[in-house]
ZAFITOR-886883 format. One record per residue (C-alpha): x, y, z; residue in one letter. Coordinates in steps of 0.25 Angstrom, whole numbers, padded with zeros to 4 digits, always signed. Example, Ala and Ser with C-alpha at 12.3 -4.5 7.8 and 13.67 -1.06 7.14 Angstrom:
REM ZAFITOR-886883
+0049-0018+0031a;+0055-0004+0029s;
This chain:
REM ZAFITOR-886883
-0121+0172-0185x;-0116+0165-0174x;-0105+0154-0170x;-0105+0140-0168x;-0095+0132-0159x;-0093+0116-0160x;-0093+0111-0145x;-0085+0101-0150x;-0074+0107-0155x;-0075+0120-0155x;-0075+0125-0169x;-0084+0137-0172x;-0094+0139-0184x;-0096+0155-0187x;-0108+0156-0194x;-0102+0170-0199x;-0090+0163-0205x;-0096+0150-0209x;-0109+0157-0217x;-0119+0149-0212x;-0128+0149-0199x;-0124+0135-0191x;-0138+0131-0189x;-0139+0130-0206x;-0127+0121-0208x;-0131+0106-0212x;-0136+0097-0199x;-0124+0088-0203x;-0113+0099-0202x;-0102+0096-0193x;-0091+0104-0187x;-0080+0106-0196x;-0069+0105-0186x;-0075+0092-0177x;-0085+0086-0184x;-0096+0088-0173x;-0110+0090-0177x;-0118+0106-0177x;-0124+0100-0164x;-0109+0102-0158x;-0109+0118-0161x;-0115+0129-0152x;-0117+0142-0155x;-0105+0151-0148x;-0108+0165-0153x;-0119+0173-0162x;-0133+0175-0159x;-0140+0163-0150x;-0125+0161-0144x;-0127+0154-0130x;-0120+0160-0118x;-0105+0157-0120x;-0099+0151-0108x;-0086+0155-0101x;-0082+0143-0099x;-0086+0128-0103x;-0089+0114-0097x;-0074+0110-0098x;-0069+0122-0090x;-0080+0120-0080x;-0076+0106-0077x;-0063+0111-0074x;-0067+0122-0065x;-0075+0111-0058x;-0064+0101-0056x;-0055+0113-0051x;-0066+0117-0040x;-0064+0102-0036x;-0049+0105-0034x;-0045+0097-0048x;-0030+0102-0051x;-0027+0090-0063x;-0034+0082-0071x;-0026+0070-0078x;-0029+0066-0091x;-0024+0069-0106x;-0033+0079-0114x;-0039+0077-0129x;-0050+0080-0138x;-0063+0076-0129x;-0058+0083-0117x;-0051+0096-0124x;-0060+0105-0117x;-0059+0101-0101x;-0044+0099-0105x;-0045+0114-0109x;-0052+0118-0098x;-0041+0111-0089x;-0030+0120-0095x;-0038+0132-0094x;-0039+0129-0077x;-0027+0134-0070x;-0031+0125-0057x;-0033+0111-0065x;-0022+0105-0075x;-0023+0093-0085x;-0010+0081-0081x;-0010+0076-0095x;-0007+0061-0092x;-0003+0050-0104x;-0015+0041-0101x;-0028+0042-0095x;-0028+0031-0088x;-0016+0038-0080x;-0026+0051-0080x;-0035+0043-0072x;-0026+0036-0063x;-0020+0052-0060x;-0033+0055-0057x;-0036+0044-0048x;-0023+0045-0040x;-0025+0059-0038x;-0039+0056-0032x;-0033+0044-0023x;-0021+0052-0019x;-0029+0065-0016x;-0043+0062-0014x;-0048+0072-0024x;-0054+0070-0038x;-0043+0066-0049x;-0048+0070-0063x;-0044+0064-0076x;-0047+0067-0092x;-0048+0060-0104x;-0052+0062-0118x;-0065+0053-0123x;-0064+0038-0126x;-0049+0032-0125x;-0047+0043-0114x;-0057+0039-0105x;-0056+0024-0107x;-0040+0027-0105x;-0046+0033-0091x;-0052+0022-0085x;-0043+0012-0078x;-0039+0027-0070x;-0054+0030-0068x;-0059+0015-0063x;-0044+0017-0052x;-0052+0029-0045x;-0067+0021-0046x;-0060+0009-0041x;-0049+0017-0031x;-0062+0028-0027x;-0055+0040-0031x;-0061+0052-0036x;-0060+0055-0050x;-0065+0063-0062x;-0063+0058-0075x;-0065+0070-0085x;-0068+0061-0100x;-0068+0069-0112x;-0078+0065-0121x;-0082+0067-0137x;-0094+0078-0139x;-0105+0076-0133x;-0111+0077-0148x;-0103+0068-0152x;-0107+0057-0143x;-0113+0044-0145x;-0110+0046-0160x;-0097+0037-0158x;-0087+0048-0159x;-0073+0046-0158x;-0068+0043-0143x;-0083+0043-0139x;-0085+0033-0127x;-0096+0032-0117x;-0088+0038-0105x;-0100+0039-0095x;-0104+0024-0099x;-0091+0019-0097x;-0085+0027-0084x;-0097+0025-0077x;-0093+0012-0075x;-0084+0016-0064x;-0084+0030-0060x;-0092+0035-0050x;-0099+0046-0060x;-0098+0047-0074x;-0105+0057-0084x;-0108+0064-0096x;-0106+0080-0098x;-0117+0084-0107x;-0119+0097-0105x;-0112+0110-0100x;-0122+0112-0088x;-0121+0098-0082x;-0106+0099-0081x;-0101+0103-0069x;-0114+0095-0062x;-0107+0082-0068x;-0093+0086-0064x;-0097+0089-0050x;-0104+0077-0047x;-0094+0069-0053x;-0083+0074-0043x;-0093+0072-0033x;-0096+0058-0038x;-0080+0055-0040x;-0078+0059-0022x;-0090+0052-0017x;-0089+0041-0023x;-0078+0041-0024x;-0072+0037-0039x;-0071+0044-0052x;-0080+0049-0060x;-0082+0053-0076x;-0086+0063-0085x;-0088+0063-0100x;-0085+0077-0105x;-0090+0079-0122x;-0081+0091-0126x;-0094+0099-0131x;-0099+0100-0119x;-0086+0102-0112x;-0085+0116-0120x;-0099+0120-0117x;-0099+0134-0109x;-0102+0133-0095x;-0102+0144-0085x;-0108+0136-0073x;-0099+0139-0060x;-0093+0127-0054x;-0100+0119-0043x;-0091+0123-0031x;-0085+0109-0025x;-0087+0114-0009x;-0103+0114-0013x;-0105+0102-0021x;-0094+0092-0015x;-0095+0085-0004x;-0087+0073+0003x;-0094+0062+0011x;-0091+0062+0028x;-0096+0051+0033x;-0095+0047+0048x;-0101+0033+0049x;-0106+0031+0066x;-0113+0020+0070x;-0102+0010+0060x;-0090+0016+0069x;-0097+0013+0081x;-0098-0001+0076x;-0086-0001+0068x;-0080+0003+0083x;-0086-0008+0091x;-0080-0018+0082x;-0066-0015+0082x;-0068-0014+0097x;-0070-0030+0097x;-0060-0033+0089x;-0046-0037+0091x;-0037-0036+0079x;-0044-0025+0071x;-0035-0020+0056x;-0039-0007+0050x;-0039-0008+0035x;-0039+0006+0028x;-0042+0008+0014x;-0041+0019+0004x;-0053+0026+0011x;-0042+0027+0024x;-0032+0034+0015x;-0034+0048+0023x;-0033+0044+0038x;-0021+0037+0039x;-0019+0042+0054x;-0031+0041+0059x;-0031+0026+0053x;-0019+0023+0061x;-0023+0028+0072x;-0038+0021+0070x;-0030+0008+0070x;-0020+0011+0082x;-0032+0013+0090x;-0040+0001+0087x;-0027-0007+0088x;-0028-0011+0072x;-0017-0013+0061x;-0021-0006+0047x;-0020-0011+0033x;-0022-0003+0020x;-0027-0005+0008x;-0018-0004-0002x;-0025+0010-0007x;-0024+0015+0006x;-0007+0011+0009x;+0001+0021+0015x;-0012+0026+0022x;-0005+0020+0035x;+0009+0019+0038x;+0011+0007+0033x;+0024+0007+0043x;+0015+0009+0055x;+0013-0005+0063x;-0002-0003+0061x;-0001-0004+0046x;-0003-0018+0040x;+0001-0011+0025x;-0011-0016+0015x;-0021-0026+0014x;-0023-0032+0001x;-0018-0041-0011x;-0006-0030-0014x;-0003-0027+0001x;+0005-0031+0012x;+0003-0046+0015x;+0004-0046+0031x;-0007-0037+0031x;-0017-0047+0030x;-0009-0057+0040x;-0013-0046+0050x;-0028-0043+0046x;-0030-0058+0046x;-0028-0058+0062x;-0039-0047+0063x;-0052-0047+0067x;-0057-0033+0062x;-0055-0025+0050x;-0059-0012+0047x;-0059-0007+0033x;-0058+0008+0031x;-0060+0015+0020x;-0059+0002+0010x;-0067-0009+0001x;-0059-0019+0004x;-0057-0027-0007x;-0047-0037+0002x;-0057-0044+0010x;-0049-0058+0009x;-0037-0053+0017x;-0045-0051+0029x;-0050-0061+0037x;-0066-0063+0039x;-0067-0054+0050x;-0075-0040+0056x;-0074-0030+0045x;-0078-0014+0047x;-0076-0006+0036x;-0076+0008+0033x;-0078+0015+0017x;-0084+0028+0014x;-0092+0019+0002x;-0103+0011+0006x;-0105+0002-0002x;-0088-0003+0001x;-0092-0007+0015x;-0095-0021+0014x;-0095-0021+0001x;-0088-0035-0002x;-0087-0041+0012x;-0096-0040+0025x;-0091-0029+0036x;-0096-0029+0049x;-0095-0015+0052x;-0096-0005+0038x;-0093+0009+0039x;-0096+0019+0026x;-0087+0032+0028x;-0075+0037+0027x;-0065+0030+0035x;-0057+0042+0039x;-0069+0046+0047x;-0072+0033+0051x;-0058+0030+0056x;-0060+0044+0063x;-0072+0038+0072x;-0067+0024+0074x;-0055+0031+0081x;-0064+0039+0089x;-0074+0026+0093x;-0065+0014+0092x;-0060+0010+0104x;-0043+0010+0106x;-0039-0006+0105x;-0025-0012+0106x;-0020-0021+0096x;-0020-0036+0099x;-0007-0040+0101x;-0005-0052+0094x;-0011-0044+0082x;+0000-0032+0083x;+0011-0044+0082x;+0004-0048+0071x;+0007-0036+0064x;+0020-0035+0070x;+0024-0046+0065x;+0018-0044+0050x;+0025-0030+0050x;+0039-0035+0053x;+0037-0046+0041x;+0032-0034+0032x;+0045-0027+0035x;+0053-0041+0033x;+0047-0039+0019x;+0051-0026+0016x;+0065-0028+0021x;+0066-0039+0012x;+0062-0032-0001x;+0073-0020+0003x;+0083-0030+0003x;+0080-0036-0012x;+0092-0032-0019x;+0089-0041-0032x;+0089-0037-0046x;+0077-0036-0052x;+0073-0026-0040x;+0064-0033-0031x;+0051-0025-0031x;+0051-0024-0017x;+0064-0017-0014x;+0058-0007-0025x;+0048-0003-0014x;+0056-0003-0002x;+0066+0006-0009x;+0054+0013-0013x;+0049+0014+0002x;+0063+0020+0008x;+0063+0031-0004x;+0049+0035-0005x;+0042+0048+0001x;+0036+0044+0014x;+0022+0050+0009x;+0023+0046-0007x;+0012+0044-0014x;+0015+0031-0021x;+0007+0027-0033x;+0007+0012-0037x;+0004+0006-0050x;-0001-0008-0051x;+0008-0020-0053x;+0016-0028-0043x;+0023-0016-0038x;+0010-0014-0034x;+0010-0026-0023x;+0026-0022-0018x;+0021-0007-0017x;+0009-0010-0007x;+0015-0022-0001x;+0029-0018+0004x;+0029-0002+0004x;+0026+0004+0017x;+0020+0018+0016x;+0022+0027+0028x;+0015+0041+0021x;+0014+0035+0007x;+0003+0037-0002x;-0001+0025-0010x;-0009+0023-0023x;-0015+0015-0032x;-0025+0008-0043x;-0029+0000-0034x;-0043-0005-0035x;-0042-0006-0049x;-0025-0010-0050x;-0025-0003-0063x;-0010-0001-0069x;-0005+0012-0072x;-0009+0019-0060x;+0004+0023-0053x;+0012+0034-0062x;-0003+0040-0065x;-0006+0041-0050x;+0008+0045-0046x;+0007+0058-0055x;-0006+0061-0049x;-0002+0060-0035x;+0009+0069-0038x;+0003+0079-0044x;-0006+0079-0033x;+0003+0078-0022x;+0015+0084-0030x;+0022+0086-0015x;+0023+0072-0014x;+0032+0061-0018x;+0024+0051-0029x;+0029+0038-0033x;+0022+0029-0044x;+0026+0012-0042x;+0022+0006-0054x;+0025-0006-0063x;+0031-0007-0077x;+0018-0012-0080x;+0009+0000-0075x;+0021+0010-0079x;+0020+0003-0093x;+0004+0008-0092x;+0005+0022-0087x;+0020+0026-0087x;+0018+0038-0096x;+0012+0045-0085x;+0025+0046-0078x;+0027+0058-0090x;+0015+0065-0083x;+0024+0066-0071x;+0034+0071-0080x;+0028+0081-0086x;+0022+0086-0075x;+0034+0084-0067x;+0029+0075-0056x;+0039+0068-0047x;+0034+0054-0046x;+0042+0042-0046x;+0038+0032-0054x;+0046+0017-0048x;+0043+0006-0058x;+0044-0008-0057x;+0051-0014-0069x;+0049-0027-0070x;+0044-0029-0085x;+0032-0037-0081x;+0019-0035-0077x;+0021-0043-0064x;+0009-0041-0055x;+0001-0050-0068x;+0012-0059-0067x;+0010-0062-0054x;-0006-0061-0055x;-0002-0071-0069x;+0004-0081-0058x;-0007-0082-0048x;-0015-0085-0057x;-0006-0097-0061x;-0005-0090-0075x;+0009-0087-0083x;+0015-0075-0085x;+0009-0070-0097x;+0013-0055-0104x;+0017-0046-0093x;+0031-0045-0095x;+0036-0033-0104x;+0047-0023-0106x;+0048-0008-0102x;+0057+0003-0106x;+0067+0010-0097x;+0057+0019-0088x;+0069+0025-0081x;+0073+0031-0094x;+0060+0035-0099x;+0059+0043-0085x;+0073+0049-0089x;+0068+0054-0103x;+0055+0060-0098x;+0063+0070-0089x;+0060+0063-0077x;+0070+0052-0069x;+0071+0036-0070x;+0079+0025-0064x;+0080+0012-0068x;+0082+0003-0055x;+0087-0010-0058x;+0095-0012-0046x;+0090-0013-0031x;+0103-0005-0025x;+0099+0007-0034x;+0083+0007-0031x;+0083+0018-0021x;+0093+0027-0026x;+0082+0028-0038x;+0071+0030-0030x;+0077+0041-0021x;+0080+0048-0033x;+0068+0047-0041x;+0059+0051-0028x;+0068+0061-0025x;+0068+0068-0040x;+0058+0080-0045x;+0056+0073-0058x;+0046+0060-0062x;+0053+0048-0059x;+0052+0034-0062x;+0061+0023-0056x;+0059+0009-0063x;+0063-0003-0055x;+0067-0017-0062x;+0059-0026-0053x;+0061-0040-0053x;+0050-0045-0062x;+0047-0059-0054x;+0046-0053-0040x;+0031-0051-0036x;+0024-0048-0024x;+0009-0056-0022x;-0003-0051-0018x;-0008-0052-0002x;-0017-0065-0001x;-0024-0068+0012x;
């Protein structure tokens, strides 16, 4: 007599107890506790048993993920994920951060791999979860940053007969992840999680596994694929590109450096790159706070949300070098020489002509061009030039600390923000017109700076903040986010509570979508349906255990901020912004 276990669910027939040999019951039977059908159970003890496992799939793929260095998964466990959510709590090195959404899960996951450079892994149950998942997912495709989403899914004898939550996961996150597969057997598992790590760095962007519970409980007693023999990171050291790259900047006489997110680790050697070759630098606005932005070198960022002298000085040049970026802002730049420097092939030259391309990292390559490139001094009428633009920048800045009106004018929030803030935050921005005050008039000296910023998706800057703090817990966070993008993800704010984060969340009240409004008025339309009303966020940070203040007064701006940065709990300090002052986007 033996036993009989459902993989699905795992209830167990006793052929001693029940009176009747498995194999005899009716072809039609189904398990009595889940409904799935004889095909779902195996035999677990009795004569013909097959060699019981210490451990299963789902605990292997923990093992796996902890041999990579995971510590935290984000994510909200349920039904079609039970068993990696078991095998999670199991682990004493990994822990599951149950988030309110897992779209926030995502975005956690995201930020973690942006901020820290190593993979951010995120769960979800099958069908409404996964779908909930992908705005976060398509920030790290569309931002390059390594993750692993880990989608539960129905048993795998379930699928295809339209089982409730059953969705074609690989069909669908294929689409933009850099790997996306089907477990479908024990023995193939750690094969697919390896190479979807692998896939998730090289690439880099995330990458999606479809996990059926059946097979997640199926023993599995293969050792884990040591990471220092399977994993291995690209160094590339372009030559004869330098050499070339080093001749022309050579004949040029106003040369600007323009650094990307693919810059983000050499920030000194980047400033000393561009005091060599006599060159000003401007970021992308990925890569603000890379550079002091209170050198006399740094123009701040190029683009539509960045500092608008930055192209006045780029439109006197007559060489830009790109390093470590696409970019996607080719109409601020004059029609001049172009070298440009991506890890990513096919981003060099990818929608405008170069005449020198470079494909590797540019860390390394900024290495080389110090060693090759000849020293220059800067044209002198070109360093007035950006003399001059940096005096009127710091006009601009003075001005908006001297807004004493009520509403609060946004830009006094963030040059009260700039005298009380850390000088190495990590400040995560959510989208909105904030946004455009944020990267326009905050000068980072140590600041770290993130965002959604290829995809601009809202609700990205509590989710990233908890990230960022739990990876870097040392470290003061900051969220900036709108009403409207507090209005999407503002729960997760009670992640930080419960797990007793110190970020600071600062608001901007202004009961308006305004950055559509402004977009609505380009356009030359009217404002249409993006006014609404918001609760007293101040007060629901007070009932949740951690601290609010409502700021409705100028004078009393920083004296909330000091105390909100400066406490141990979450905080959040919601600002009432003058709903008809707007910033516009840079236009060459």
């Amino acid at each position: 007599m033996r036993k009989w276990k459902c993989s699905v669910c795992g209830y167990v027939y006793d052929e001693n107890k029940e009176g009747v040999l498995f194999e005899e019951l009716p072809a039609d039977w189904t398990c009595p506790q889940c409904g799935a059908p004889k095909s779902a159970f195996k035999v677990i003890e009795g004569e013909g048993t097959t060699r019981k496992g210490k451990t299963n799939v789902a605990e292997k793929i923990v093992d796996q993920l902890v041999a990579y260095g995971v510590k935290r998964v984000y994510g909200i466990p349920g039904d079609s994920n039970l068993p990696l959510t078991d095998a999670i709590r199991k682990n004493a090195n990994i822990d599951l951060v149950l988030t309110r959404h897992e779209q926030a899960a995502a975005f956690m996951a995201s930020a973690h791999a942006k901020l820290t450079g190593e993979i951010g892994v995120c769960i979800s149950i099958a069908g409404p979860g996964a779908t909930n998942l992908i705005t976060g997912i398509v920030d790290a495709a569309t931002d390059r940053a390594p993750v692993l989403a880990l989608l539960g899914q129905v048993p795998e004898v379930f699928l295809g007969s339209e089982s409730l939550q059953e969705i074609p996961e690989v069909d669908i996150f294929k689409t933009f992840c850099v790997y996306a597969e089907q477990l479908s057997a024990a023995g193939q598992a750690l094969k697919i999680v390896n190479l979807a790590i692998k896939k998730a760095y090289s690439s880099p962007g995330p990458s999606a596994l479809s996990l059926p519970t059946d097979v997640l409980v199926e023993p599995l007693d293969e050792a884990i694929w040591p990471p220092k023999a399977h994993f291995f990171k690209p160094d590339l050291r372009p030559g004869e590109a330098v050499k070339d790259a080093a001749e022309l900047i050579a004949q040029s006489k106003r040369p600007v450096l323009f650094a990307g997110w693919g810059s983000r680790d050499c920030g000194p050697e980047l400033l000393e790159f561009a005091r060599h070759i006599g060159a000003p630098i401007a970021t992308t606005s990925r890569a603000k706070g890379i550079v002091p932005e209170s050198d006399e070198l740094v123009l701040g960022v190029l683009g539509s949300i960045g500092n608008r002298f930055a192209p006045q000085i780029v439109a006197q040049s007559d060489l830009i070098i790109i390093l470590g970026s696409g970019f996607r802002q080719r109409n601020l730049v004059p029609d001049i020489d172009i070298i440009q420097v991506d890890i990513d092939a096919t981003r060099v030259g990818k929608t405008f002509p170069v005449n020198i391309g470079i494909v590797g990292d540019a860390h390394r390559v900024i290495e080389m061009l110090n060693e090759v490139a000849k020293p220059k001094k800067m044209d002198p009428e070109f360093l007035e030039s950006i003399r001059s633009a940096d005096k009127k920048y710091k006009d601009l800045l003075h001005q908006d600390t001297q807004k004493t009106q009520i509403p609060i004018h946004p830009g006094a929030v963030i040059q009260a923000l700039k005298k009380k803030a850390a000088n190495n935050a990590i400040i995560c921005s959510d989208v909105g017109d904030h946004t455009y005050w944020f990267y326009k008039r905050f000068v980072c000296d140590q600041h770290q700076t993130f965002l959604c910023a290829n995809m601009a998706g809202m609700g990205f800057g509590i989710p990233a903040a908890v990230a960022c703090q739990f990876a870097q817990p040392d470290r003061q966070v900051i969220a900036i986010t709108g009403d409207g993008g507090f209005g999407m993800a503002g729960m997760e704010f009670m992640t930080a509570v419960y797990n007793k984060l110190p970020i600071t969340a600062i608001v901007f009240n202004d009961g308006k979508l305004k950055n559509i409004k402004k977009e609505q008025e380009s356009y030359g339309y009217p404002e249409y349906r993006v006014s609404f009303t918001n609760p007293n966020l101040a007060e629901m940070a007070n009932s949740s255990g951690a601290i609010g203040f409502r700021v409705s007064d100028p004078k009393k701006l920083e004296s909330a901020l000091t105390e909100a940065l400066s406490s141990s709990k979450p905080a959040i300090v919601e600002v009432l912004v003058a709903p008809d002052i707007y910033i516009k986007a840079v236009r060459r």
